[in-house]
Phi, psi and omega in degrees: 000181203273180172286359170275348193280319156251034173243225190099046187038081096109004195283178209242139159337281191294004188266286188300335176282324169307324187285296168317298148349287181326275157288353157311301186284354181261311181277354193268325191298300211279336173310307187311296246257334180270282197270347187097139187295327201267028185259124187315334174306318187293312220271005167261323170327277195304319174307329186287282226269284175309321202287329218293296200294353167287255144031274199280337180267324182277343165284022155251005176248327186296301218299326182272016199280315178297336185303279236279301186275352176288308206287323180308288145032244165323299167276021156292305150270341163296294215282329184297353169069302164287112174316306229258338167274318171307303171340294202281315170307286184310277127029256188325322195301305199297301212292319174292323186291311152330327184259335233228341162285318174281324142339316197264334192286313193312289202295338149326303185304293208280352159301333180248356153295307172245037168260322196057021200305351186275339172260028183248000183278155157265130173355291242249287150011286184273011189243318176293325207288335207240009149249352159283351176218045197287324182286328166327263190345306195281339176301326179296325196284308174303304193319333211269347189271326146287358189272120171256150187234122161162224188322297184331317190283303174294346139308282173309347176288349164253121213270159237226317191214087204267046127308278164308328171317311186281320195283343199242340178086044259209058185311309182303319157314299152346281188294350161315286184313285171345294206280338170277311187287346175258353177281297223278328200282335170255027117274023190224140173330136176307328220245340176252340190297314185309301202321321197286347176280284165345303159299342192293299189305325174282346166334277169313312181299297178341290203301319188304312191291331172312323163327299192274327167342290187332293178297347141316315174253047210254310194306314193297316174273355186272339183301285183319314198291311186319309194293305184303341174289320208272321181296359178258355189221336196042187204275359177315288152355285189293340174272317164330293190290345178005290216267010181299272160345267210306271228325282199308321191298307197277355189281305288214342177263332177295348135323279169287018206212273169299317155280343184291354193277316184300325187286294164351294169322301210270319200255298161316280211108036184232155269226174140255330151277347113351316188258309175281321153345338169223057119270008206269333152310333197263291171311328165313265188319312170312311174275336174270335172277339176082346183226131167337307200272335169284022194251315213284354168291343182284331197298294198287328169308304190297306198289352189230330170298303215256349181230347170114012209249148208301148171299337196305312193264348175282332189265015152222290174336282211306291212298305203275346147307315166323318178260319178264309132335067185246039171350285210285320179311289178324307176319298192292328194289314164292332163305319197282346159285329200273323187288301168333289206284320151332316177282311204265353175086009183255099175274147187229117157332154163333283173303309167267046153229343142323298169317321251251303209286337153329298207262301185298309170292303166334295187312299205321312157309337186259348188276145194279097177316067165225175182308154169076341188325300197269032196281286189308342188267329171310348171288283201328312213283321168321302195291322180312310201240025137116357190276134169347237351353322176269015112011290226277277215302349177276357176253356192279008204244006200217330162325318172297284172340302185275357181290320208268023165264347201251345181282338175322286164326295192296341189258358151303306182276357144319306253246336191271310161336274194293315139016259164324308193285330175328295251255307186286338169268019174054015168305318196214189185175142197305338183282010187276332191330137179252156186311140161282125151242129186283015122290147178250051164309169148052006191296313191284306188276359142318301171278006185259346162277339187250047184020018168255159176296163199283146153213013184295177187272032193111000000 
């Protein structure tokens, strides 16, 4: 990125958004533990100050999202040139995003199986959570009663109208559209095709510089959103729930630690520290937004600057990760089903925690990359198996926290995804590695000297 972005004596991007982080969670504690969450200084603080200036930093990361993923995309497929490579790509991408989600959902199961964290709650307990968040709840219960999720879902990927697709934010239709138009474009003469690449490519460059705009408020705004998290609820919340929380926090690290090191090792060839070490930016941003999509632009930045992998393949694998890549979701969503049934006394057999794990990848795919996303389809899955739906409210006071841990998860496992189809299509290789810099400076004239498109944060 440019040089205002890091400056501040020399401090580092990803230095300051931690500091920010930092302090959030530190003045959002000490406001709850002195004055209280409802004490009118806290709630003008968050109405004024914090929700405003949190709000205006994730909407200037939403507003370039359809851009971004329409130009990527599109010249994603465009640069692969071979329909029958598009085939193979994609495939590979999908086929990884599936196996390695129903994995974290298993192992989500079988972690809360022999924690049991739902029978340990108390009665009295689950009874303040679910008249404090009661209004909360049903509002969730309605979305989830619009949400249909099965053939209908699979019918909808192709959009009706992909305009309205964009305007509703409507990824998977997009990215359908994207994936046609970027189909279309290498079937048609080179000589009409280019004008329309060209535009993708000056597209991009816009959006990217819109990027760094963002990242101008990124230490300010991860401050506000943290503070509003921490001054409304404090640790009140988390200690009832504890041993709920470790369950998801420890699947979600043993997941994201642990089986992506093995994949890295075993399968990549790369180092596992070698690879978060320079994705850590990606992960950093993923955990203060809580959301996939507001995350991929930093995503496509890290991933083609700090590990090498060609744009062609990041600027179609990364978009569509965003969304189908829900490693960290799938996970929560069965604890968070196994646990629920626990607290309500609802034993569910083998085969229907199958179905459960089944169902958790699925939804999971279907879930909207924003904070909260998978809150609503997750009702729907409570409602299958006999569990409340207003349920739902004993976790919402603990959610935020495991939400911007499991976006974590997925965007590692974005991230580790494109890596491997790089690796496996003879694009890259751990010895491809580019020189490290702990800024993503100078990321557009990089690519604009090694003549490929820009799609990098600058």
């Amino acid at each position: 990125m440019s040089e205002p972005v890091a400056s501040g004596r020399g401090m580092k991007l990803h230095t300051k958004i931690l500091l920010g982080l930092l302090v959030g969670a530190v003045v959002g504690v000490t406001a709850n533990f002195t004055l209280g969450g409802a004490h009118p200084m806290v709630l003008w603080t968050n109405r004024y100050v914090a929700g405003p200036v949190g709000q205006v930093f994730l909407r200037m990361l939403f507003m370039i999202v359809v851009p971004l993923v329409f130009a990527s995309i599109a010249l994603g497929v465009a640069g692969l040139g071979d329909l029958r490579r598009v085939g193979r790509v994609g495939g590979k991408a999908i086929a990884y995003f599936l196996v390695t989600t129903a994995i974290a959902a298993a192992l989500g199961l079988v972690a809360v199986n022999i924690v049991r964290p739902g029978a340990q709650l108390d009665p009295e307990v689950r009874a303040r959570l679910l008249e404090t968040y009661s209004k909360d709840a049903t509002s969730r219960v309605e979305a989830a009663a619009t949400s249909n999720f099965g053939v209908e879902t699979i019918v909808n990927l192709v959009p009706r109208n992909p305009v309205k697709a964009m305007v509703d934010l409507d990824l998977l239709g997009l990215i359908f559209f994207a994936f046609i138009f970027g189909a279309a474009l290498t079937m048609i003469a080179a000589e009409r095709a280019q004008p329309v690449v060209r535009f993708l490519e000056g597209l991009n460059d816009v959006v990217i510089m819109i990027v760094e705009f963002a990242m101008r408020l990124a230490p300010y705004g991860v401050t506000a959103l943290i503070f509003g998290v921490t001054s409304r609820f404090g640790f009140d919340l988390l200690l009832p729930l504890g041993s709920y929380v470790l369950v998801v926090l420890g699947a979600l690290v043993i997941h994201g630690v642990g089986v992506n090191s093995l994949i890295l090792r075993s399968i990549i060839g790369l180092s596992p520290l070698v690879f978060f070490g320079r994705i850590r930016s990606s992960m950093i941003t993923a955990f203060s937004t809580s959301s996939s999509s507001a995350t991929l632009p930093t995503n496509l930045a890290v991933i083609e600057k700090n590990v090498g992998v060609p744009p062609t393949i990041a600027g179609f694998v990364l978009p569509i990760g965003s969304t189908m890549c829900m490693n960290g979701t799938a996970m929560f969503e069965g604890i968070t089903v196994l646990f629920l049934a626990q607290v309500f006394g609802v034993d569910l057999t083998l085969g229907q925690q199958v179905v459960v794990v089944v169902m958790a990848v699925l939804t999971a795919v279907g879930a909207a990359g924003v904070p909260g996303g998978s809150i609503p389809l997750l009702v729907g899955i409570l409602s299958m198996f006999g569990v409340p739906p207003e349920g739902i409210a004993i976790i919402l006071g603990v959610d935020r926290i495991l939400d911007m841990s499991r976006t974590t998860v997925n965007v590692i496992g974005d991230l580790c995804a494109t890596t491997w189809v790089a690796k496996s299509e003879g694009v890259w290789s751990a010895a491809s590695l580019p020189p490290f810099s702990e800024t993503l400076e100078g990321s557009a004239g990089h690519h604009a000297d090694s003549g490929t498109r820009p799609l990098t944060a600058g």
